[in-house]
Structure formats: C-alpha cells, structure tokens
C-alpha positions in Angstrom: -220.3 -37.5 -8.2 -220.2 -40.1 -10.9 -217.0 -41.6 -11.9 -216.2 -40.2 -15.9 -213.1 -40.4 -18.2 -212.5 -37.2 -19.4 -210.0 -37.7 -21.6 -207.1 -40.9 -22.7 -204.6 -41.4 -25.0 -202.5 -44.3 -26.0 -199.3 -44.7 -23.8 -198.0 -48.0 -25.6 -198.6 -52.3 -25.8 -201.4 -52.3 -23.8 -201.2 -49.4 -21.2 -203.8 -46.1 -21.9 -203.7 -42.4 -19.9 -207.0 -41.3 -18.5 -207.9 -38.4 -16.7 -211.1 -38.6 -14.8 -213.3 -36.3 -13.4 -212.2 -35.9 -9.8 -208.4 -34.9 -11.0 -206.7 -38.0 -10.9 -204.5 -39.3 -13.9 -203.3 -42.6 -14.0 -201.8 -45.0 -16.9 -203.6 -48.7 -16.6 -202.1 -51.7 -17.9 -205.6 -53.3 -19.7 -203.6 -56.8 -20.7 -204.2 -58.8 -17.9 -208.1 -57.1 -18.2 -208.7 -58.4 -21.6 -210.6 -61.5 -20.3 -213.8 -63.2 -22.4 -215.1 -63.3 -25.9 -215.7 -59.5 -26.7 -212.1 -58.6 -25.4 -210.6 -61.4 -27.5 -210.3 -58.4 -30.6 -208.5 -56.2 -28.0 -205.4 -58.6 -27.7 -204.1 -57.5 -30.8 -201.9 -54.4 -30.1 -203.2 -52.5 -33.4 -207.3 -52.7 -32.9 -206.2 -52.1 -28.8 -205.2 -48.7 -29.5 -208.1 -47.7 -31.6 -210.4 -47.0 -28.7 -212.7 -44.0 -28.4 -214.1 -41.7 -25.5 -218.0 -43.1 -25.4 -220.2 -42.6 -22.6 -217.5 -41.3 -20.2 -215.2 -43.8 -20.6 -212.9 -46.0 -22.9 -214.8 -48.3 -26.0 -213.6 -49.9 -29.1 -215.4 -50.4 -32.4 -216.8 -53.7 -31.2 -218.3 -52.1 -28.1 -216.0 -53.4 -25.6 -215.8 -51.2 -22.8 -214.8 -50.9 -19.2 -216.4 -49.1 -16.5 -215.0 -45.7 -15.8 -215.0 -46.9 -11.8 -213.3 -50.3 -12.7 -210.4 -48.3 -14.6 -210.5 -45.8 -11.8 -209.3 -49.2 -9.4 -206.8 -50.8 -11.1 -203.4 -49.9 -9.8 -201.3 -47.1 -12.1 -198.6 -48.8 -14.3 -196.7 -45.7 -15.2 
C-alpha cells in the first residue's frame, strides 16, 4: 500500500495534523524541515498555513511539497 495524506489541518506556528491512509494521525513540527530555496516562502507563519491536499499529500501555492512517507517519519510533536 502506498503512503497517502488523507486529510490535515493547521495545528499552529509550524506544526500540521495529518491523517494517512493506514490509520495513523500524527501532528509534525515542519520548522526544522523547511530547508532550501523553495521552502524559504514557508518560514513565514501566514503563507505556512495556506497549504493544500495535492497528490496525497501536503503542497503550498509555490509547489513545495513533502513526501507523504517523509511526513509519515518524522516523530509526532503533539
């Protein structure tokens, strides 16, 4: 089975809810994430929580994204 974000919503600074596909739900902390030129927009706090549900997982109006397995790893910051 593939690795999809089913749904997310905005927690707060730069922490998101997703739900994925195999039943786990987890709030991620993206700050220490945002890393490189096309994440650079993403560091300020209003434009981070504008993201959409693309392609299975999280992207912003740049097209900034992050895999659905690489949010799946990170550790949950609730």
């Amino acid at each position: 089975m593939f690795t999809e974000v089913v749904k997310a919503e905005y927690v707060e600074r730069y922490k998101i809810r997703l739900w994925f596909n195999n039943k786990v739900t987890k709030v991620v902390d993206l700050l220490p994430s945002l890393k490189g030129i096309v994440f650079e927009p993403l560091k300020n706090v209003d434009y981070f929580r504008r993201f959409t549900l693309k392609y299975n997982t999280i992207e912003w109006e740049n097209g900034a994204d992050f895999a659905p397995e690489y949010l799946l790893s990170l550790p949950d910051a609730s």
